[in-house]
mmCIF file of the N, C-alpha and C atoms, coordinates in Angstrom:
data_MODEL
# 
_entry.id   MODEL 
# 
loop_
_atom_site.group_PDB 
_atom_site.id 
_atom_site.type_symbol 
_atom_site.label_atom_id 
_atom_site.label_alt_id 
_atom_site.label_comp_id 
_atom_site.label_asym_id 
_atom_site.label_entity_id 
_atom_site.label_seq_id 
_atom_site.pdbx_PDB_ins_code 
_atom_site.Cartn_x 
_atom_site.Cartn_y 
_atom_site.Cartn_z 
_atom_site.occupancy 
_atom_site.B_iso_or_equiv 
_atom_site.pdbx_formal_charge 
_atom_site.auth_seq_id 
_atom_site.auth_comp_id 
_atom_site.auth_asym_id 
_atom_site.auth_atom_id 
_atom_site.pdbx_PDB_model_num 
ATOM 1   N N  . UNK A 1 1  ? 6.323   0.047   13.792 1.00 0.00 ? 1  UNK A N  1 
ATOM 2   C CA . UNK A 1 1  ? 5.058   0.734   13.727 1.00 0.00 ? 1  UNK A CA 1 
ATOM 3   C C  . UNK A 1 1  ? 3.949   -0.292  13.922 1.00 0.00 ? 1  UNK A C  1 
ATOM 4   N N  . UNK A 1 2  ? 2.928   0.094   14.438 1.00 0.00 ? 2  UNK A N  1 
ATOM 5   C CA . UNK A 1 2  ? 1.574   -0.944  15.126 1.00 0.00 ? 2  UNK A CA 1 
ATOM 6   C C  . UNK A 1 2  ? 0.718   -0.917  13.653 1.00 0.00 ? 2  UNK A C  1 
ATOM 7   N N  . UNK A 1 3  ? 0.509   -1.679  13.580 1.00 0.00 ? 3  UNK A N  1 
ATOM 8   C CA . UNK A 1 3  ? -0.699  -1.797  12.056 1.00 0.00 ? 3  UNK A CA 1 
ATOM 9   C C  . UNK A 1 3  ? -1.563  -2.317  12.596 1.00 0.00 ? 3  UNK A C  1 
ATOM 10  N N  . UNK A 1 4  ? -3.095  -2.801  12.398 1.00 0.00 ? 4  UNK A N  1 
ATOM 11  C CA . UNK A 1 4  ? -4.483  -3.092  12.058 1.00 0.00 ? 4  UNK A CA 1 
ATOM 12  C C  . UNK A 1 4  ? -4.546  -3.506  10.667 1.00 0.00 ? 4  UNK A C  1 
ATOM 13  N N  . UNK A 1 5  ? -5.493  -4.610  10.646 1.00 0.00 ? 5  UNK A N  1 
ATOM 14  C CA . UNK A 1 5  ? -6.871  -4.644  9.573  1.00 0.00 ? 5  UNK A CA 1 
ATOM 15  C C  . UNK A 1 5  ? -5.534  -6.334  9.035  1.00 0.00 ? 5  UNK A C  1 
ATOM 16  N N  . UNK A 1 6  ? -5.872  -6.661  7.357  1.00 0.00 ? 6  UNK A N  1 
ATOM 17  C CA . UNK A 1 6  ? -5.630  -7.516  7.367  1.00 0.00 ? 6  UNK A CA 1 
ATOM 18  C C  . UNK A 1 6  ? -3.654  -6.964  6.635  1.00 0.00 ? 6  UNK A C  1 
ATOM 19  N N  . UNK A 1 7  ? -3.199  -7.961  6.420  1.00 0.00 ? 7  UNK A N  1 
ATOM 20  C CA . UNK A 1 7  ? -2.011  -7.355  5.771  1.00 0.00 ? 7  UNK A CA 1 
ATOM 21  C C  . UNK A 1 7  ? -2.317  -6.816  4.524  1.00 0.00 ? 7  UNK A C  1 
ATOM 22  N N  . UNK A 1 8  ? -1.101  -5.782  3.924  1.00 0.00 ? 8  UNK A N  1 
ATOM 23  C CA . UNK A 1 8  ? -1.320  -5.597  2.534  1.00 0.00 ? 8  UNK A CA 1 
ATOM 24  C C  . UNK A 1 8  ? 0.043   -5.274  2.207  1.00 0.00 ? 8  UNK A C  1 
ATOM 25  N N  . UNK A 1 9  ? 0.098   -5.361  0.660  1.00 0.00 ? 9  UNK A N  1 
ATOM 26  C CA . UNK A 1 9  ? -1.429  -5.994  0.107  1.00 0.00 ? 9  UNK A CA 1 
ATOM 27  C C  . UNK A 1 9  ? -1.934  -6.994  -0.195 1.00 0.00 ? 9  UNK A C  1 
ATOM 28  N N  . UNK A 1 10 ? -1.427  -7.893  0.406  1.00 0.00 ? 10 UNK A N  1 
ATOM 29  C CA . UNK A 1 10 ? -1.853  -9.686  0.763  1.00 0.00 ? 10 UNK A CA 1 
ATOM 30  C C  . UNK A 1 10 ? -1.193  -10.155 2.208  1.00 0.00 ? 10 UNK A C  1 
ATOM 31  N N  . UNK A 1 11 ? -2.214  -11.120 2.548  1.00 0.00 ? 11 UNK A N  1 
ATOM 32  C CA . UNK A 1 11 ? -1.375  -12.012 3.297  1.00 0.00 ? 11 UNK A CA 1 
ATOM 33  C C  . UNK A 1 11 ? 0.078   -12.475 2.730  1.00 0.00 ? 11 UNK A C  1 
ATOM 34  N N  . UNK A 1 12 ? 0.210   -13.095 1.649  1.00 0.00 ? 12 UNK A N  1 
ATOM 35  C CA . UNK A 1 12 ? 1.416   -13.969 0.779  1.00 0.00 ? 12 UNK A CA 1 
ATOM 36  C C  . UNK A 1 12 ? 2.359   -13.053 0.668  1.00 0.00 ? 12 UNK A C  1 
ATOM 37  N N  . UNK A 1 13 ? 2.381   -11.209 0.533  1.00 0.00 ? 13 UNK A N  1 
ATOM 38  C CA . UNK A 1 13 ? 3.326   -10.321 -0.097 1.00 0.00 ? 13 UNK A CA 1 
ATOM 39  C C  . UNK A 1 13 ? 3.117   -9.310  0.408  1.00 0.00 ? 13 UNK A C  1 
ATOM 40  N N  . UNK A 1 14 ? 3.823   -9.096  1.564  1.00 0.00 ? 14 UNK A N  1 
ATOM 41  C CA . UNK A 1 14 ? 3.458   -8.360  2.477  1.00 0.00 ? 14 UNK A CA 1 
ATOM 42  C C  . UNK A 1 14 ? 4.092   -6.675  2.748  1.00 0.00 ? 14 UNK A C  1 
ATOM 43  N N  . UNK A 1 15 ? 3.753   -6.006  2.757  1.00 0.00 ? 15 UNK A N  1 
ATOM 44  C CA . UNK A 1 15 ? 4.390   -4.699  3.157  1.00 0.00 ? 15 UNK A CA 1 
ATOM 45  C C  . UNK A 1 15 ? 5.493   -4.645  4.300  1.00 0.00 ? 15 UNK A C  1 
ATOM 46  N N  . UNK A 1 16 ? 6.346   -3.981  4.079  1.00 0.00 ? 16 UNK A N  1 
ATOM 47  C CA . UNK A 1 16 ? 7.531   -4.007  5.356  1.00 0.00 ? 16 UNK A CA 1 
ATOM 48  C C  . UNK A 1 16 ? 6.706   -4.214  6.811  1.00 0.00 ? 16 UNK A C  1 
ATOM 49  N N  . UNK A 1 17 ? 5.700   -2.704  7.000  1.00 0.00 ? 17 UNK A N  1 
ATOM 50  C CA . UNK A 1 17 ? 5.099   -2.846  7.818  1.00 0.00 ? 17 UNK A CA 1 
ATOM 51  C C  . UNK A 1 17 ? 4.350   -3.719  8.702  1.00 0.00 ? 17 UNK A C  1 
ATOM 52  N N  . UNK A 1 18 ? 3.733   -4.545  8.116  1.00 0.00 ? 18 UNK A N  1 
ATOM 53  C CA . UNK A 1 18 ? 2.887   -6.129  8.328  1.00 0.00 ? 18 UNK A CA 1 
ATOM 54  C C  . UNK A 1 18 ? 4.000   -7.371  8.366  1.00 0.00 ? 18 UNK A C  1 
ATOM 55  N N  . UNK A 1 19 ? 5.253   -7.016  7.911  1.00 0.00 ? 19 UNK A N  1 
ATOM 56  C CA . UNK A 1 19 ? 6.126   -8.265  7.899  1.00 0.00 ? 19 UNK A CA 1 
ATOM 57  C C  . UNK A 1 19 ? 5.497   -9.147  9.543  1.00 0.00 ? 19 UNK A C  1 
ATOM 58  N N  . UNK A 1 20 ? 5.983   -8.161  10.279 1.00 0.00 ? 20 UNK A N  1 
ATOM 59  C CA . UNK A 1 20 ? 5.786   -8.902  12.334 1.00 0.00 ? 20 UNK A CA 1 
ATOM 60  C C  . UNK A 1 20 ? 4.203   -8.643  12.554 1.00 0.00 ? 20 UNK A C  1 
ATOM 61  N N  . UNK A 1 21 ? 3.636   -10.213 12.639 1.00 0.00 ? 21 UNK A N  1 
ATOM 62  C CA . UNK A 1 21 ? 2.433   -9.913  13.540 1.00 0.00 ? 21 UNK A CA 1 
ATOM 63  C C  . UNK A 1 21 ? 2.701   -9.645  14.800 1.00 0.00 ? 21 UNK A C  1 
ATOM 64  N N  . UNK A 1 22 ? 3.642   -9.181  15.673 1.00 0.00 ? 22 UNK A N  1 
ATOM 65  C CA . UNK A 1 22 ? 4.190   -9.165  16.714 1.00 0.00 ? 22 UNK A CA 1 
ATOM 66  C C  . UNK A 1 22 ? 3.382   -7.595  17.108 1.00 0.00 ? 22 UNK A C  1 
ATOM 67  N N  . UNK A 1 23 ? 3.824   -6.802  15.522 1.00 0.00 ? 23 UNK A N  1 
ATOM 68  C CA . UNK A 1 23 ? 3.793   -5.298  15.782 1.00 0.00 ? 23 UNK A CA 1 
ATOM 69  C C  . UNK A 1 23 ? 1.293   -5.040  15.611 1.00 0.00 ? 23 UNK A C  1 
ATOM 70  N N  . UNK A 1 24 ? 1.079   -5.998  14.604 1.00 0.00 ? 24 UNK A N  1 
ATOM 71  C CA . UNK A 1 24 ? -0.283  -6.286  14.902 1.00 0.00 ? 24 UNK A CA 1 
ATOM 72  C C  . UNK A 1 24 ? -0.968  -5.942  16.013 1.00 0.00 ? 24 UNK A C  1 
ATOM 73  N N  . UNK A 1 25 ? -2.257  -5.007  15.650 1.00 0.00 ? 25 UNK A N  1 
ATOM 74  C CA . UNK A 1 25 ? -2.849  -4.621  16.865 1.00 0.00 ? 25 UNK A CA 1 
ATOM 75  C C  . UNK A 1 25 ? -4.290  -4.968  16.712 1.00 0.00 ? 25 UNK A C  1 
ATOM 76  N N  . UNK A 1 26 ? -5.325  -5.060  17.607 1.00 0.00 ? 26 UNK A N  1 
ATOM 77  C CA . UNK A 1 26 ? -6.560  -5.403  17.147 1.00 0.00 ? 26 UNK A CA 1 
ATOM 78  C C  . UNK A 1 26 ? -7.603  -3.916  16.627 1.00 0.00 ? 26 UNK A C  1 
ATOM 79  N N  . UNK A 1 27 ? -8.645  -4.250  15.704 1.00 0.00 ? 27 UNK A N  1 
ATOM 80  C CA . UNK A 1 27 ? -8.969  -3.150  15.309 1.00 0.00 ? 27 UNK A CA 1 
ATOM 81  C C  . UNK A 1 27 ? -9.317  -2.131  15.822 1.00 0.00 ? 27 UNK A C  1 
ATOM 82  N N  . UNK A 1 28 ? -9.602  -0.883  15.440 1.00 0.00 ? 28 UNK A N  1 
ATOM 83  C CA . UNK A 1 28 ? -10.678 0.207   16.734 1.00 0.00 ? 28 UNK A CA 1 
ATOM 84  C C  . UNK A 1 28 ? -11.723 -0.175  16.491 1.00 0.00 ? 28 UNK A C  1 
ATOM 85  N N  . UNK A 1 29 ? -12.957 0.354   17.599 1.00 0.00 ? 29 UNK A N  1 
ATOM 86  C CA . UNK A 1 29 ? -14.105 0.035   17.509 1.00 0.00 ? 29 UNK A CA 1 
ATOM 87  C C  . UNK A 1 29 ? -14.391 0.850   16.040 1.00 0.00 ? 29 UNK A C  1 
ATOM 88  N N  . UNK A 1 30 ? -15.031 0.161   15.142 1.00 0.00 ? 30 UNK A N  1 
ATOM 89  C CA . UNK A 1 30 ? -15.468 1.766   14.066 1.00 0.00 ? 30 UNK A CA 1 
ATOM 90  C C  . UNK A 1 30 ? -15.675 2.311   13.702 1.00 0.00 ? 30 UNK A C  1 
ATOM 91  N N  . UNK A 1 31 ? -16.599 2.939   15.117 1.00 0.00 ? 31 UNK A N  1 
ATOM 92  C CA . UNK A 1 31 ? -16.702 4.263   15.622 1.00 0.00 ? 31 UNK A CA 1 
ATOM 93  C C  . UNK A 1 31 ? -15.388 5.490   15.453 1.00 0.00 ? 31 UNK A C  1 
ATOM 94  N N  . UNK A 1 32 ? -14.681 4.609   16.077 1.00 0.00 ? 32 UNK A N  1 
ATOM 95  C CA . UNK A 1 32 ? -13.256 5.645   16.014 1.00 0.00 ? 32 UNK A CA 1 
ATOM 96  C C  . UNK A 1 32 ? -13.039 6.308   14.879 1.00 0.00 ? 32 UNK A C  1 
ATOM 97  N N  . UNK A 1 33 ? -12.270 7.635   15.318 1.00 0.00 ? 33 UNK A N  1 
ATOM 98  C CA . UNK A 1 33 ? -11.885 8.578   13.926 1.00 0.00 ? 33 UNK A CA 1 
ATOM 99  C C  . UNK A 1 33 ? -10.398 7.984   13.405 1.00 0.00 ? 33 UNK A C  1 
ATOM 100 N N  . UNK A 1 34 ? -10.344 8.323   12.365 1.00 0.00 ? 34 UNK A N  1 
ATOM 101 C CA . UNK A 1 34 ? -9.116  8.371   11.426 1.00 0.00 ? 34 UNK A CA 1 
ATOM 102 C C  . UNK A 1 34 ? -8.553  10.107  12.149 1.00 0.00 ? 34 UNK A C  1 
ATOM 103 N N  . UNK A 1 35 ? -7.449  9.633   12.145 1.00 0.00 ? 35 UNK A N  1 
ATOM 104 C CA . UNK A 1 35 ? -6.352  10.614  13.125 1.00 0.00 ? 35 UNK A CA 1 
ATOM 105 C C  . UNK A 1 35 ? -5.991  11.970  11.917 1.00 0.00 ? 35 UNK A C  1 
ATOM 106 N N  . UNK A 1 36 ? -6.300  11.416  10.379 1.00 0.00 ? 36 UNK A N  1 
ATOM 107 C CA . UNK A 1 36 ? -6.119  12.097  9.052  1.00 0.00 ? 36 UNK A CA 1 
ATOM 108 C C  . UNK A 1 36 ? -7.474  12.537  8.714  1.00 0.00 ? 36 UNK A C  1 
ATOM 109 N N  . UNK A 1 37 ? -8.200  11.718  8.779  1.00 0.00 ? 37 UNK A N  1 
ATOM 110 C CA . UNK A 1 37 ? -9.327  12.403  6.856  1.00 0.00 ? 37 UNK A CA 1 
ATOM 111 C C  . UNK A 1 37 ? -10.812 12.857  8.828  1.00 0.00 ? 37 UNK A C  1 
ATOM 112 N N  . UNK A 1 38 ? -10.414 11.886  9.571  1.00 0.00 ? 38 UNK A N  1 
ATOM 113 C CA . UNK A 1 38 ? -11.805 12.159  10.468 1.00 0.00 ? 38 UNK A CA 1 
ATOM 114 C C  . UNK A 1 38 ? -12.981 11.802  10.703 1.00 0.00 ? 38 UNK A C  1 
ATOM 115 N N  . UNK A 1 39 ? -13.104 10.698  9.343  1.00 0.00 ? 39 UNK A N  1 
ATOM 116 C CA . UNK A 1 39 ? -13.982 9.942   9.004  1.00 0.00 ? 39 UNK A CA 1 
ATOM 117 C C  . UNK A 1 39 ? -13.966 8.315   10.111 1.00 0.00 ? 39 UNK A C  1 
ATOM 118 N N  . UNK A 1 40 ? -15.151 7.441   10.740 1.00 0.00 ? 40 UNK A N  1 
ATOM 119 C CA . UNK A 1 40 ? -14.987 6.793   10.632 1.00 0.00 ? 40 UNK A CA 1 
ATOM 120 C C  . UNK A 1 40 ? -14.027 5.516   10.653 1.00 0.00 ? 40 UNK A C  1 
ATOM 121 N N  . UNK A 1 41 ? -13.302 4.870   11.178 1.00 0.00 ? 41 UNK A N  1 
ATOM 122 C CA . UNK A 1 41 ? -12.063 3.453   10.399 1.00 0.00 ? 41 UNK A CA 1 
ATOM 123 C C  . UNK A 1 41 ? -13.096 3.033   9.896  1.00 0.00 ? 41 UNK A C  1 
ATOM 124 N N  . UNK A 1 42 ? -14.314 2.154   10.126 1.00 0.00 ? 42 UNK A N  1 
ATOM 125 C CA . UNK A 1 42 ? -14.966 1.427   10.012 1.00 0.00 ? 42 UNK A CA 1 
ATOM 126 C C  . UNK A 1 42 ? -14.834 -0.096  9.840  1.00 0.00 ? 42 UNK A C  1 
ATOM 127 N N  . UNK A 1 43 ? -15.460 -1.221  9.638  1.00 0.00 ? 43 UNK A N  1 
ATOM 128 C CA . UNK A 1 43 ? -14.965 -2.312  10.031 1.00 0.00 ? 43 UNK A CA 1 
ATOM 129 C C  . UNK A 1 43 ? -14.099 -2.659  8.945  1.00 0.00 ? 43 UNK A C  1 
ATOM 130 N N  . UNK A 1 44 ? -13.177 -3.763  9.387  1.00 0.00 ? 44 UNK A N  1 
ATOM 131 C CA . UNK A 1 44 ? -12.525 -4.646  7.957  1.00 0.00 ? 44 UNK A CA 1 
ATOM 132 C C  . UNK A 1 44 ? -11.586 -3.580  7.499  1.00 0.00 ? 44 UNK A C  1 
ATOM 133 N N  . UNK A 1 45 ? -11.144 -2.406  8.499  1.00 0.00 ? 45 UNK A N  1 
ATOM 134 C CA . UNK A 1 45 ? -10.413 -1.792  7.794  1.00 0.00 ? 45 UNK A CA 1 
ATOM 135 C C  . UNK A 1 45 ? -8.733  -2.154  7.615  1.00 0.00 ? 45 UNK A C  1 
ATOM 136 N N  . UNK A 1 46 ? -7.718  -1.374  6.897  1.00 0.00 ? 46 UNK A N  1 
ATOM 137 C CA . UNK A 1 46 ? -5.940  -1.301  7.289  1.00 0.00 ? 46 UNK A CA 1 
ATOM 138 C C  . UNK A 1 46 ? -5.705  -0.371  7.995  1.00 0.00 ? 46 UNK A C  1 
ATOM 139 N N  . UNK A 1 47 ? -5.220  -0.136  8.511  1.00 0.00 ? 47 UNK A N  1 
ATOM 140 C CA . UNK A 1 47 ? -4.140  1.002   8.833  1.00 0.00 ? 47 UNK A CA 1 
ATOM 141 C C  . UNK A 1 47 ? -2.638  0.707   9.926  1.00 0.00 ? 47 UNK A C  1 
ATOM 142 N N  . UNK A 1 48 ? -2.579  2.201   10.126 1.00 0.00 ? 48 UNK A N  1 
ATOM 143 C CA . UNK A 1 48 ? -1.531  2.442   11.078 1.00 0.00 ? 48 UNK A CA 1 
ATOM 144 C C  . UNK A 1 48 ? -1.486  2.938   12.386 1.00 0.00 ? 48 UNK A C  1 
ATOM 145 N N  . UNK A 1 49 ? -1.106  2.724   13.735 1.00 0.00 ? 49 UNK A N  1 
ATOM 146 C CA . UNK A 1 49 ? -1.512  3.490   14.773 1.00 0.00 ? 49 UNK A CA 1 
ATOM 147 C C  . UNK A 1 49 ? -0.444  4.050   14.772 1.00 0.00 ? 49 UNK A C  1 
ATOM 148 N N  . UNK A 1 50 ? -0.548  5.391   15.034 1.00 0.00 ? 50 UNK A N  1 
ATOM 149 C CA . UNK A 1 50 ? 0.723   6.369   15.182 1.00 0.00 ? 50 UNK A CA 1 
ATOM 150 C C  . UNK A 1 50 ? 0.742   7.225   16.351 1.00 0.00 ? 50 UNK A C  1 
ATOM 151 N N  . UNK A 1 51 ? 1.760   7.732   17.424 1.00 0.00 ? 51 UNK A N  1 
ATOM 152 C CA . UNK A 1 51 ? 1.423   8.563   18.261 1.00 0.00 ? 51 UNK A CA 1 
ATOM 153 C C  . UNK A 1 51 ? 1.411   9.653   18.171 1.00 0.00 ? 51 UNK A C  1 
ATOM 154 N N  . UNK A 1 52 ? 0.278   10.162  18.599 1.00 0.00 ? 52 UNK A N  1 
ATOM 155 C CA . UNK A 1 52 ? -0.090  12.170  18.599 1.00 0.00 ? 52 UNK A CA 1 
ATOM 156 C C  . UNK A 1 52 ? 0.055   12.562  19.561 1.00 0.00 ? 52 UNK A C  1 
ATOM 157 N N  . UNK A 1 53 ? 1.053   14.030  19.327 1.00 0.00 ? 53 UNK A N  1 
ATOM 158 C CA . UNK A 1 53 ? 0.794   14.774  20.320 1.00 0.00 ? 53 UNK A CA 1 
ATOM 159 C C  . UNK A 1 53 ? 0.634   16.179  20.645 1.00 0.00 ? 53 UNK A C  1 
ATOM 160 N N  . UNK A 1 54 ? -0.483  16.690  21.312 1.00 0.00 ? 54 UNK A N  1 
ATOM 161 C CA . UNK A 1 54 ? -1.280  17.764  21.401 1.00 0.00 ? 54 UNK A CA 1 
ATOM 162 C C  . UNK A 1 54 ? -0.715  18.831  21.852 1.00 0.00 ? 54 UNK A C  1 
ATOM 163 N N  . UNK A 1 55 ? -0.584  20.192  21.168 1.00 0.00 ? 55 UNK A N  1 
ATOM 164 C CA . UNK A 1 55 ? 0.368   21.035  21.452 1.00 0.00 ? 55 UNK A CA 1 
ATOM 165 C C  . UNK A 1 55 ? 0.015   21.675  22.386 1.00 0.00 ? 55 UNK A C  1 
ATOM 166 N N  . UNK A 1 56 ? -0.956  21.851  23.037 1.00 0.00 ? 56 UNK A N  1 
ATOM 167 C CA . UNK A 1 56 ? -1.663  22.604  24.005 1.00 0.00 ? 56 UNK A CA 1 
ATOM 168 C C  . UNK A 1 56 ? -1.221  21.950  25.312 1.00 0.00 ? 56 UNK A C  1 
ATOM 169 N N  . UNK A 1 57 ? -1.402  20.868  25.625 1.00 0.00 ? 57 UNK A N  1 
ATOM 170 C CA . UNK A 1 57 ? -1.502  20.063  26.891 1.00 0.00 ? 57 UNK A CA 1 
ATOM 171 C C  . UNK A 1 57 ? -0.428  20.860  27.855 1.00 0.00 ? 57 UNK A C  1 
ATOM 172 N N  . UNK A 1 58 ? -0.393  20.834  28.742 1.00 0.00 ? 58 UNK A N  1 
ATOM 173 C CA . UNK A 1 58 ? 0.822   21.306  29.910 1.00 0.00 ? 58 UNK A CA 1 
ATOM 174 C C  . UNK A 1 58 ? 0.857   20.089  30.794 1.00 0.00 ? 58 UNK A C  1 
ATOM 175 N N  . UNK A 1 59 ? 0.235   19.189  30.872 1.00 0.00 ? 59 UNK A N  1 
ATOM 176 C CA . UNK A 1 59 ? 0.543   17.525  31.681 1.00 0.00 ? 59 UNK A CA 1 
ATOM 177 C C  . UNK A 1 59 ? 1.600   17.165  31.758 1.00 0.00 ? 59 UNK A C  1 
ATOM 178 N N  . UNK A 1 60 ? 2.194   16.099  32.235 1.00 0.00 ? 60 UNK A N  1 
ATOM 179 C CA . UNK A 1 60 ? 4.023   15.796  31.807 1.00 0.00 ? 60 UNK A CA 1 
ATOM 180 C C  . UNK A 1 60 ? 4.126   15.286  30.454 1.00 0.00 ? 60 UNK A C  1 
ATOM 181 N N  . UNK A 1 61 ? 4.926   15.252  29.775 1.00 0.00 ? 61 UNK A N  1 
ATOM 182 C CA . UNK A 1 61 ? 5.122   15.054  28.205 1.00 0.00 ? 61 UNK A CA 1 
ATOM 183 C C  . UNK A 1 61 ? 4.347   14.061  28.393 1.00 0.00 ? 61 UNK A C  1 
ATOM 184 N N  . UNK A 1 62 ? 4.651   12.428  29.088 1.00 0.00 ? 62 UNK A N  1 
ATOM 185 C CA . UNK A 1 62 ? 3.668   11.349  28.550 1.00 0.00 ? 62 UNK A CA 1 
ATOM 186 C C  . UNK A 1 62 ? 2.791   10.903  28.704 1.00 0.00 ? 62 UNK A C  1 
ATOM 187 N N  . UNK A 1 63 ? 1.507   12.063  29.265 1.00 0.00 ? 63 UNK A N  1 
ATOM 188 C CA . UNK A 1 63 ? 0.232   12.079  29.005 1.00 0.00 ? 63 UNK A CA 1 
ATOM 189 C C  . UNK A 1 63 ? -0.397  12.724  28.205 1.00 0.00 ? 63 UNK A C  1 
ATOM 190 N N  . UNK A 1 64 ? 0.527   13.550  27.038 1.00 0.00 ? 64 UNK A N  1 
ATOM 191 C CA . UNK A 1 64 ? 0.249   13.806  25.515 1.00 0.00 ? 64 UNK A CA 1 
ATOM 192 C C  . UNK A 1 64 ? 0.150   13.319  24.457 1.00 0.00 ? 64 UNK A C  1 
ATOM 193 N N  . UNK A 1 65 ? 0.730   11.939  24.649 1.00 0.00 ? 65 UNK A N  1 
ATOM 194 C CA . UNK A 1 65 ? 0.819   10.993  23.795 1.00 0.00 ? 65 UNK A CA 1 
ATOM 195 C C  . UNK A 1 65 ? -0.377  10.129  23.964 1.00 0.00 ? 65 UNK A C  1 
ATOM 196 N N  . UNK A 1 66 ? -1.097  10.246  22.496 1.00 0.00 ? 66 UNK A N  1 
ATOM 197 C CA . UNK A 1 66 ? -2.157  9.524   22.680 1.00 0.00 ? 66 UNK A CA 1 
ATOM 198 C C  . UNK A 1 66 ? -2.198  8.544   20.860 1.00 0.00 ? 66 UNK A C  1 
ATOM 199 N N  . UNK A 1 67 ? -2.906  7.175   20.940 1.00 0.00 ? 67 UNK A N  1 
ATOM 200 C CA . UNK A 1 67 ? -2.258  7.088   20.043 1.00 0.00 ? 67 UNK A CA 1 
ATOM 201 C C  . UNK A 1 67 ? -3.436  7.230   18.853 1.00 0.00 ? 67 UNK A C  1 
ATOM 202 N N  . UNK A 1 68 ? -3.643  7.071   17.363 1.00 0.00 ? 68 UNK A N  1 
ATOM 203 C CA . UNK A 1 68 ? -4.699  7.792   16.722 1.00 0.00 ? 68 UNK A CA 1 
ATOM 204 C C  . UNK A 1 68 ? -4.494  6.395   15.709 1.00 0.00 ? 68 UNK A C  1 
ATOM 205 N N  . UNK A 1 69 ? -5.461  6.018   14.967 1.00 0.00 ? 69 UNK A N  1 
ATOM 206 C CA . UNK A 1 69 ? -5.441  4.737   13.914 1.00 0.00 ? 69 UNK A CA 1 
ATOM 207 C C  . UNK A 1 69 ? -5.518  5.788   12.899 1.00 0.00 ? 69 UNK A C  1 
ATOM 208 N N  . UNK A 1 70 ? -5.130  5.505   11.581 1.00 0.00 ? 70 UNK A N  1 
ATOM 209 C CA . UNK A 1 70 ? -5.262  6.441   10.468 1.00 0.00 ? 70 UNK A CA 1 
ATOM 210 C C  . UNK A 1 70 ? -5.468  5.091   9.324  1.00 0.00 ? 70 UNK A C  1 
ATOM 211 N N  . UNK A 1 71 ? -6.313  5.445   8.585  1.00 0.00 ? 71 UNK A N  1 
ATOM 212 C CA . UNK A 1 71 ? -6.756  4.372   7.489  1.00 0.00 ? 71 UNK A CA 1 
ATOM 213 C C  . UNK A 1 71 ? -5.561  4.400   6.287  1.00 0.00 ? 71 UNK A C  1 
ATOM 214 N N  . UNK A 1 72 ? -5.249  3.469   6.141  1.00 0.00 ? 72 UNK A N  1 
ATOM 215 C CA . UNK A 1 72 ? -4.212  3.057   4.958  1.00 0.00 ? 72 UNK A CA 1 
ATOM 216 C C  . UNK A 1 72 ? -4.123  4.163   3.794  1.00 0.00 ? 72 UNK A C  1 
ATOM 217 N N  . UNK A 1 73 ? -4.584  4.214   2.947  1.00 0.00 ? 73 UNK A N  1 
ATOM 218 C CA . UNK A 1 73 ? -5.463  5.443   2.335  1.00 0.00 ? 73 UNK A CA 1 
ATOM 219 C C  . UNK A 1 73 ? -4.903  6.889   2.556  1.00 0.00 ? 73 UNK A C  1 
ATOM 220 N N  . UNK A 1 74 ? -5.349  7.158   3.639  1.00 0.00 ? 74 UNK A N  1 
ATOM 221 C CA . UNK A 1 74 ? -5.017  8.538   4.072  1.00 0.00 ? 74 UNK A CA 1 
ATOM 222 C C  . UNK A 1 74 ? -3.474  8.456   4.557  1.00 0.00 ? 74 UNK A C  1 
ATOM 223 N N  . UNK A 1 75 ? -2.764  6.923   4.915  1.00 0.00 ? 75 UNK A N  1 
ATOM 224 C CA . UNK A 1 75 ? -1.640  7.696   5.165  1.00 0.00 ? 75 UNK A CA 1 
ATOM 225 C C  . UNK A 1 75 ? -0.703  7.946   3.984  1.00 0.00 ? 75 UNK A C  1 
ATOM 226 N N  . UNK A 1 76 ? -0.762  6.693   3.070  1.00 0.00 ? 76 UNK A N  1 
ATOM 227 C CA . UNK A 1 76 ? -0.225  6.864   1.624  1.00 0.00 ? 76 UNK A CA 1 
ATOM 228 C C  . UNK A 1 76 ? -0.863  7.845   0.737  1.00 0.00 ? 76 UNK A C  1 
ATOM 229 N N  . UNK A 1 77 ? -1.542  8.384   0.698  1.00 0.00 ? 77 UNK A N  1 
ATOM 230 C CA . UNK A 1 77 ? -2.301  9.644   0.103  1.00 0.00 ? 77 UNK A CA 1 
ATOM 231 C C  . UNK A 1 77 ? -1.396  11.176  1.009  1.00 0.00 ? 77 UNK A C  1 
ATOM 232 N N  . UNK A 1 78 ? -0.954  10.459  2.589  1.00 0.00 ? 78 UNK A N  1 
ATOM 233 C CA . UNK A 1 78 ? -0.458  11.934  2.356  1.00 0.00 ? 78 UNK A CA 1 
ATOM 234 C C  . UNK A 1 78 ? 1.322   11.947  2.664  1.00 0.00 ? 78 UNK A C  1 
ATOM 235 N N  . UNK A 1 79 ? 1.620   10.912  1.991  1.00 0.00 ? 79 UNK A N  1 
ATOM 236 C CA . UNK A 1 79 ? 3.153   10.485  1.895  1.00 0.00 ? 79 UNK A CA 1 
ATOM 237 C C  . UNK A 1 79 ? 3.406   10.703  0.253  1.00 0.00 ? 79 UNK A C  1 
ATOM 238 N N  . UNK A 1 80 ? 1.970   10.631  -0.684 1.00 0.00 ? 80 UNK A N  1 
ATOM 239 C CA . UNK A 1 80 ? 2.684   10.951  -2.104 1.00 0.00 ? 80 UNK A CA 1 
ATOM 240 C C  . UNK A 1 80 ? 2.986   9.543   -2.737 1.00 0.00 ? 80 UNK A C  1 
ATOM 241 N N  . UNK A 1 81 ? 2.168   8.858   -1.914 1.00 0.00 ? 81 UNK A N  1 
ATOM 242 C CA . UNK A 1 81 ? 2.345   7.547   -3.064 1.00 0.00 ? 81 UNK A CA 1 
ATOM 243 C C  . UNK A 1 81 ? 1.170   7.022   -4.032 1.00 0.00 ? 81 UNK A C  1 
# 
C-alpha cells in the first residue's frame, strides 16, 4: 500500500505500512480531498493512497481506477480502531 506524510507513529517504530520507503509517495497538493471524510489532506499530513473505482464509468476497467489519499484518521476511524 502507497502511504504519505511522515511515518507513524514514529520514524524509530514504525507501522507495517511505512516499514518500505520504497512504497512512500510524495504528498497531495492540500488542496486535495480526503477520498473518506472530504475535507482537505492539508499540509504535514499521514495517510494512505488507495485505488477507487467509480461505478458509473463505462471506459475500459483501467481508466476507473483513480487513486484517492485518505488521511490516517479517517482510515483507522473507519476500520474500528
Amino acid at each position: 500500500m502507497k502511504w504519505f506524510g511522515n511515518p507513524w507513529p514514529s520514524d524509530e517504530l514504525r507501522a507495517a505500512v511505512c516499514e518500505d520507503d520504497r512504497d512512500r509517495v510524495p504528498p497531495p497538493p492540500p488542496e486535495e480531498e480526503c477520498g473518506l471524510c472530504g475535507k482537505p489532506i492539508g499540509e504535514n499530513a499521514q495517510g494512505v493512497v488507495v485505488p477507487h473505482v467509480e461505478a458509473d464509468r463505462t471506459s475500459p476497467w483501467l481508466s476507473w481506477v483513480e487513486n484517492r489519499y485518505i488521511h490516517l484518521g479517517c482510515l483507522l476511524s473507519n476500520i474500528g480502531v
